[in-house]
C-alpha positions as CSV (number, residue, x, y, z in Angstrom):
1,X,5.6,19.9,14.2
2,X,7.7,18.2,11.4
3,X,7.1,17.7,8.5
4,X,6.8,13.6,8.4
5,X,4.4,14.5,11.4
6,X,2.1,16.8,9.3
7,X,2.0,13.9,6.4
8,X,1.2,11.0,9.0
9,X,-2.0,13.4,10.3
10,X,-3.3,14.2,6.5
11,X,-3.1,10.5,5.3
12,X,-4.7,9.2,8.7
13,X,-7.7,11.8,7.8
14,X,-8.0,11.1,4.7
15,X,-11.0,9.1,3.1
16,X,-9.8,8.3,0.3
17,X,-5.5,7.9,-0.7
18,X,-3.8,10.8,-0.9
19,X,-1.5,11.5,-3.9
20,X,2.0,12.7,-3.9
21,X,0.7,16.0,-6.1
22,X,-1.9,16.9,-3.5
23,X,0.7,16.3,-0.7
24,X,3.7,18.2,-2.5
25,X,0.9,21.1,-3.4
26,X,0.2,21.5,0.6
27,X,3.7,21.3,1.9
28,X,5.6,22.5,-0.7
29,X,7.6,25.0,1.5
30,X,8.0,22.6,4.3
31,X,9.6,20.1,2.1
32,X,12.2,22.5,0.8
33,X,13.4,23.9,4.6
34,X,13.5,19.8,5.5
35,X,15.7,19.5,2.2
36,X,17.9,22.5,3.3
37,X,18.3,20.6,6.5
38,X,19.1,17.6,5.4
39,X,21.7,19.0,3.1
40,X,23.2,21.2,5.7
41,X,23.2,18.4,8.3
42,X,25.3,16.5,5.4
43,X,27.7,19.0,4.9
44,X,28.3,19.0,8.5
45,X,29.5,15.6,8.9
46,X,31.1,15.3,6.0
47,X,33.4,18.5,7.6
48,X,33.1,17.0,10.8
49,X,37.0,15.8,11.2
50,X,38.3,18.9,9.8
51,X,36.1,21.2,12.4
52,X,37.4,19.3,15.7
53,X,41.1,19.7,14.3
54,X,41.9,15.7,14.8
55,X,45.2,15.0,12.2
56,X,45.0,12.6,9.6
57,X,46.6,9.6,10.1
58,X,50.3,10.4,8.9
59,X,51.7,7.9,6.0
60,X,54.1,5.9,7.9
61,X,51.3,5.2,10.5
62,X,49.0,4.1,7.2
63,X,51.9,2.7,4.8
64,X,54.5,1.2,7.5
65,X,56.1,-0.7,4.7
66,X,57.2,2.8,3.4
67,X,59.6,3.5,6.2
68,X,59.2,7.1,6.3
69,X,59.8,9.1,9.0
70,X,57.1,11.0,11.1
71,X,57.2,14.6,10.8
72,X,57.4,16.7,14.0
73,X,55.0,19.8,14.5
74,X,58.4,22.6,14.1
75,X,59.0,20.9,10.6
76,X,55.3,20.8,9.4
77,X,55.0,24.4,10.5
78,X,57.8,25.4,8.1
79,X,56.8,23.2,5.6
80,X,53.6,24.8,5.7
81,X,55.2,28.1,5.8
82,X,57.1,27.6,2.4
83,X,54.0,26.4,1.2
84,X,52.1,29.3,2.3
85,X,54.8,31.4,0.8
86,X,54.8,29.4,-2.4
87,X,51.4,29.3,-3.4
88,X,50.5,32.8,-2.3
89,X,53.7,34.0,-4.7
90,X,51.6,31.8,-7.5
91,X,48.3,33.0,-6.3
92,X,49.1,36.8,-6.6
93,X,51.1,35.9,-10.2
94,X,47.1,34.3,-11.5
95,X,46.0,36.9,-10.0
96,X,47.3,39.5,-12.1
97,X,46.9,37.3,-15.2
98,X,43.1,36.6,-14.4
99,X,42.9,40.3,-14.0
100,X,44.3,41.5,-17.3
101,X,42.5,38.6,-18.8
102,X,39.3,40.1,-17.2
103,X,40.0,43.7,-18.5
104,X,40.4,42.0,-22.0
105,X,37.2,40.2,-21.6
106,X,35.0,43.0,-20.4
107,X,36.1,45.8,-22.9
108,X,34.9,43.2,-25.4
109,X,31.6,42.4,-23.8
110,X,31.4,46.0,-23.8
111,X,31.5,46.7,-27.0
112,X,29.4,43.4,-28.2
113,X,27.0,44.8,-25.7
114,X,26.6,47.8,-27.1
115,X,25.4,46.9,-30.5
116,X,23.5,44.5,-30.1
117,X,21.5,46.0,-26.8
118,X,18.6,46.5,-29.0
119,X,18.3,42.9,-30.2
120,X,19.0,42.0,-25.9
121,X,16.1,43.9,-24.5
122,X,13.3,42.5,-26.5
123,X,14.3,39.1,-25.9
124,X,14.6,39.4,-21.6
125,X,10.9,39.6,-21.0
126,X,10.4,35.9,-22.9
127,X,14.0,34.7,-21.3
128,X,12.6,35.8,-17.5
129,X,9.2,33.9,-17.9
130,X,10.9,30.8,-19.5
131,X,13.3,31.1,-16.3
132,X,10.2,31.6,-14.2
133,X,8.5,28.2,-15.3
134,X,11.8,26.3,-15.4
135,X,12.5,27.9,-11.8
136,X,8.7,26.5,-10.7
137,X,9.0,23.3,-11.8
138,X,12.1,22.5,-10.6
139,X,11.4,23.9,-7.1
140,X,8.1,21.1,-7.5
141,X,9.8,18.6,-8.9
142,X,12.3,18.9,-5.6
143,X,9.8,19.4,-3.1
144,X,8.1,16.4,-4.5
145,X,10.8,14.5,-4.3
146,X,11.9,15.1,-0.7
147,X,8.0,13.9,0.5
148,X,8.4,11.3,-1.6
149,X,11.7,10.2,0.6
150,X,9.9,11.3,3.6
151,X,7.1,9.1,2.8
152,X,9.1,6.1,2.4
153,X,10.5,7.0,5.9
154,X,6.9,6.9,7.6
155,X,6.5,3.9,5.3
156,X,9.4,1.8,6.6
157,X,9.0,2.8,10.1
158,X,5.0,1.6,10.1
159,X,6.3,-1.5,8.8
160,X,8.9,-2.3,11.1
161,X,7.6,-1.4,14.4
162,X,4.8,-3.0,15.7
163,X,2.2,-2.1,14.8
164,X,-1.2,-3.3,13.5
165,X,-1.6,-0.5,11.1
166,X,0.4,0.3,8.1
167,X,0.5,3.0,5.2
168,X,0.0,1.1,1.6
169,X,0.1,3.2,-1.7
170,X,-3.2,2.4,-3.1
171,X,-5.0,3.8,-6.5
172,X,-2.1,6.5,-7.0
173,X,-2.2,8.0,-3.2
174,X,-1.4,6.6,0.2
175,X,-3.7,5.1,2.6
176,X,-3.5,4.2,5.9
177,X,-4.8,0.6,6.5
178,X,-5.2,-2.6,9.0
179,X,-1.6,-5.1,8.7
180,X,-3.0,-8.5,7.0
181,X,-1.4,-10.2,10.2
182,X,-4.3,-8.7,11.6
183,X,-6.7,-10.1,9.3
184,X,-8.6,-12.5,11.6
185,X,-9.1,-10.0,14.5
186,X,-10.3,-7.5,12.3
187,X,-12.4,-9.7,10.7
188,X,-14.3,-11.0,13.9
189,X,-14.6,-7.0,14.2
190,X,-16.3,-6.5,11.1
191,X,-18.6,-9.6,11.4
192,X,-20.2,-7.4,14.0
193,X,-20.7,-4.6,11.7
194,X,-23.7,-3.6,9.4
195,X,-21.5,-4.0,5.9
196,X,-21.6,-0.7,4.1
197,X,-21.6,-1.8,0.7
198,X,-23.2,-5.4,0.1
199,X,-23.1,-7.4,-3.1
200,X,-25.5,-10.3,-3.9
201,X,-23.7,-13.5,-5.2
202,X,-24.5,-12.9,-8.4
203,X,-23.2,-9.1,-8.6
204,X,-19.9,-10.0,-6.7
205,X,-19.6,-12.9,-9.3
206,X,-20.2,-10.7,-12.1
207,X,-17.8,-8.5,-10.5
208,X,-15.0,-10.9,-10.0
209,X,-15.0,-12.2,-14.2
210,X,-15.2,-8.3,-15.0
211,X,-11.9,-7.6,-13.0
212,X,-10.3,-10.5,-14.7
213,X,-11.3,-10.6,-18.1
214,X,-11.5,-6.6,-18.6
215,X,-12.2,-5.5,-21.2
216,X,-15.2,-7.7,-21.7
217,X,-18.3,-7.8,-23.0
218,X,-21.7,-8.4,-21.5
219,X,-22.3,-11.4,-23.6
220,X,-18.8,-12.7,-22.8
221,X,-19.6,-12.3,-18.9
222,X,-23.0,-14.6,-19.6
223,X,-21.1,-17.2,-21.2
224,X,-18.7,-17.9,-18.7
225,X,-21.3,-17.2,-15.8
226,X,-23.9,-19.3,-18.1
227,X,-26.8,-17.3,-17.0
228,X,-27.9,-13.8,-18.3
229,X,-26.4,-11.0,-15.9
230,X,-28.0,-8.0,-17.7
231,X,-29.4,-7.0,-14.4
232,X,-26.7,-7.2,-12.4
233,X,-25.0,-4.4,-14.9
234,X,-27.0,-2.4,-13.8
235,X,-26.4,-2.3,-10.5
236,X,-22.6,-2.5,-10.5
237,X,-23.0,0.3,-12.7
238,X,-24.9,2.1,-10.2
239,X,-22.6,1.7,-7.6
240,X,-19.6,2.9,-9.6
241,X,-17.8,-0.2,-9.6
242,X,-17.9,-1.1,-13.4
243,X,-17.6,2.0,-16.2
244,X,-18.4,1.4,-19.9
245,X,-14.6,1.2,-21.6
246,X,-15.5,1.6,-25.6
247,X,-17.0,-0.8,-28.1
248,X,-15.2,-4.3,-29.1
249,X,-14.4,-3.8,-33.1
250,X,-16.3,-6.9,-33.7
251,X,-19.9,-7.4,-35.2
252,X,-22.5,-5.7,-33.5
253,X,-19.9,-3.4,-31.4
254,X,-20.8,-4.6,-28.1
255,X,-19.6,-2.9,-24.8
256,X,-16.7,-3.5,-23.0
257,X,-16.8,-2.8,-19.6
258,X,-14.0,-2.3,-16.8
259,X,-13.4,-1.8,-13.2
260,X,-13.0,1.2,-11.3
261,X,-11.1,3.1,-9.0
262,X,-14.2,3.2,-6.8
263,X,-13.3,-1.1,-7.1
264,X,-9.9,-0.6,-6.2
265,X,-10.9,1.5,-3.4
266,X,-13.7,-1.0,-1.8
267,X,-11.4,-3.6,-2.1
268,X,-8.4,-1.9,-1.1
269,X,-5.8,-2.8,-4.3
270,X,-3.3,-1.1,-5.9
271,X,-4.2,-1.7,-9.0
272,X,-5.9,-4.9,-10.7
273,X,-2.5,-6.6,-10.6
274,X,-2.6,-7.5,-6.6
275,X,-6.0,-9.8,-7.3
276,X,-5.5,-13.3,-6.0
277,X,-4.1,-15.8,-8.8
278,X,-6.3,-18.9,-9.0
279,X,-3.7,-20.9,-7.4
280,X,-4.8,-18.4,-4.2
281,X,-8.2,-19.3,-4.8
282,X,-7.9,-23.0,-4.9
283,X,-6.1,-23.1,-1.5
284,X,-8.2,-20.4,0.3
285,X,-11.2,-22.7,-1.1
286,X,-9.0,-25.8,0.0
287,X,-9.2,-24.5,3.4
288,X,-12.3,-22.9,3.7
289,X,-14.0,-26.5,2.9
290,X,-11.5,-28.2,5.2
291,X,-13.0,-25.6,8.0
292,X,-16.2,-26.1,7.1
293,X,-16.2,-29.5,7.1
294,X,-14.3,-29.7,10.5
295,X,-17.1,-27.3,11.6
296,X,-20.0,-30.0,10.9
297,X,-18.3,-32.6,12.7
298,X,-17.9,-30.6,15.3
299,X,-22.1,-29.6,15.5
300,X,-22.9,-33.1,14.8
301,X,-20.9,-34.7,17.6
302,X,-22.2,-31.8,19.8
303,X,-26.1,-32.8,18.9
304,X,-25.0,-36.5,19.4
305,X,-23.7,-35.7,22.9
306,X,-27.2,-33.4,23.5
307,X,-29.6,-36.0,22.2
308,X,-28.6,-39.1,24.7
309,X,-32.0,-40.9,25.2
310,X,-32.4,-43.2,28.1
311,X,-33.5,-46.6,25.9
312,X,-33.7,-49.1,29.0
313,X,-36.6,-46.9,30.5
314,X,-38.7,-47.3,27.4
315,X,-37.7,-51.2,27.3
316,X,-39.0,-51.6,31.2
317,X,-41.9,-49.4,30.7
318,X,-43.0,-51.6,27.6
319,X,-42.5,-54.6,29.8
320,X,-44.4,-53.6,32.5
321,X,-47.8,-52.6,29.9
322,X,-47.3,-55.8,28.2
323,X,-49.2,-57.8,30.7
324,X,-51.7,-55.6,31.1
325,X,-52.5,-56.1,27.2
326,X,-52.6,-59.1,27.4
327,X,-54.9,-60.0,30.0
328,X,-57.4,-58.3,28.8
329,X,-57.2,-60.4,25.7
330,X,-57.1,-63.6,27.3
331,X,-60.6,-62.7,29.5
332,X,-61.9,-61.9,26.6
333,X,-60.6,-65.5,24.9
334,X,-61.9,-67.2,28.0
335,X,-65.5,-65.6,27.7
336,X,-67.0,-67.3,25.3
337,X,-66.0,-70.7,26.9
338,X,-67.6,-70.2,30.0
339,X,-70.7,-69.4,28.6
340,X,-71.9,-73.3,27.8
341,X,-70.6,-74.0,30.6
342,X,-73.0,-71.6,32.4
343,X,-76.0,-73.3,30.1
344,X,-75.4,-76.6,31.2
């Protein structure tokens, strides 16, 4: 399994972002074979044209203006030849200089060595622990290094292809997470879903004038909310998503609070600088209105549509009892006229 392999698995089973530290600590040998191989594999095809024995392109094929005349394969075999001859004349004359100079040179490391052995030997034991840490740390410092190029590999190629998932560097580690092209599918996911960490309106707008005005103070928080939130502290204190931060150096010291990484987490941010500007929140505001809006037109044409009643029934039925009244009313008008008559 490779090494970009191995990385891919620990970030995907992670809960929480994983950091480069805790990723070079784990695959610190790994990283330093994949460096030897990608070294080795560079060396390779940088000595690739020499190791198939294709020429270089003689002069007069790359300077034609030159006019010089190509060299046959007898000629550059005794041009070679002297220059074989030449430089192993000059090699075996350094030679013999290098090695008297070496004679020289050792006789007087010899005798420098000798007195001052003593002085030598009690220095080695500090010398071979300071080249112990130096050795450690940059053998770390490499093998962090060489994930961190691996992991920008993985990062690129989750990125490109496509896919709905992506790797984001979040809090100091690296998370695996949902594309935000996939925000709407997701989110008709999650609608389904039992949240597991629910905020009142109040807490979550607490919350929000925390993470853009931290440091800040309780009382500052009640000012621009205009109601007390002194319960609501509590509880996104609670939940780890608000830590004290020190006392302002005003009157009455109050305490400043800030956000946490538990915040960064739950909302998935790198750090505080990725929250939405309010120029974000106007438009997403803009358009969650516009929604809504378009929403209640929608339910009010379908009740109007639903709710159809049949009005000339109710006219013809009123028609048909309105004799019926009135007759009654007239026998009972008529009544007392007949009775004289009856007398008489």
């Amino acid at each position: 399994m490779s090494l970009k392999s191995k990385l891919e698995a620990v970030i995907y089973a992670a809960e929480e972002p994983v950091t480069l530290a805790q990723l070079s600590a784990l695959f610190a040998d790994e990283a330093m074979e994949w460096k030897a191989e990608q070294e080795a594999a560079a060396a390779a095809q940088i000595a690739e044209p020499g190791a198939e024995g294709g020429a270089l392109p003689q002069l007069n094929e790359a300077f034609p203006y030159l006019g010089l005349e190509p060299v046959g394969e007898g000629e550059a075999a005794t041009a070679g030849a002297s220059t074989e001859g030449g430089e192993s004349s000059a090699g075996e004359d350094a030679r013999t200089t290098a090695g008297e100079d070496a004679g020289a040179t050792v006789a007087a490391v010899v005798a420098k060595g000798a007195t001052g052995e003593e002085e030598a030997g009690a220095d080695d034991e500090a010398t071979a622990e300071a080249e112990a840490k130096r050795a450690a740390k940059l053998r770390e410092r490499e093998a962090r290094d060489a994930i961190k190029q691996v992991l920008d590999e993985l990062v690129a190629e989750y990125a490109a292809d496509g896919r709905g998932i992506e790797i984001r560097e979040i809090a100091g580690g690296y998370r695996m997470g949902t594309k935000p092209q996939c925000h709407d599918a997701v989110r008709l996911f999650v609608k389904s879903l039992k949240p597991p960490l629910k905020l009142s309106l109040p807490a979550l707008e607490t919350l929000a004038v925390i993470a853009y005005k931290q440091p800040v103070t309780a009382p500052e928080v009640n000012e621009i909310r205009g109601v007390d939130s002194s319960g609501v502290f509590g509880s996104l204190l609670a939940r780890k998503l608000i830590v004290t931060a020190g006392r302002k150096p005003v009157v009455g010291r109050p305490i400043l609070y800030k956000t946490t990484r538990e915040f960064l987490l739950r909302f998935g941010l790198k750090d505080v600088t990725e929250l939405p500007s309010m120029e974000e929140f106007e438009k997403m505001a803009a358009s969650e209105l516009d929604e809504a809006m378009l929403a209640a037109g929608e339910e009010t044409a379908q009740e109007a549509a639903e709710f159809n009643p049949d009005l000339s029934a109710e006219t013809e039925e009123a028609a048909s009892e309105a004799p019926a009244e009135e007759a009654p009313a007239e026998t009972e008008g008529n009544t007392p006229q007949a009775a004289p008559s009856g007398a008489e």
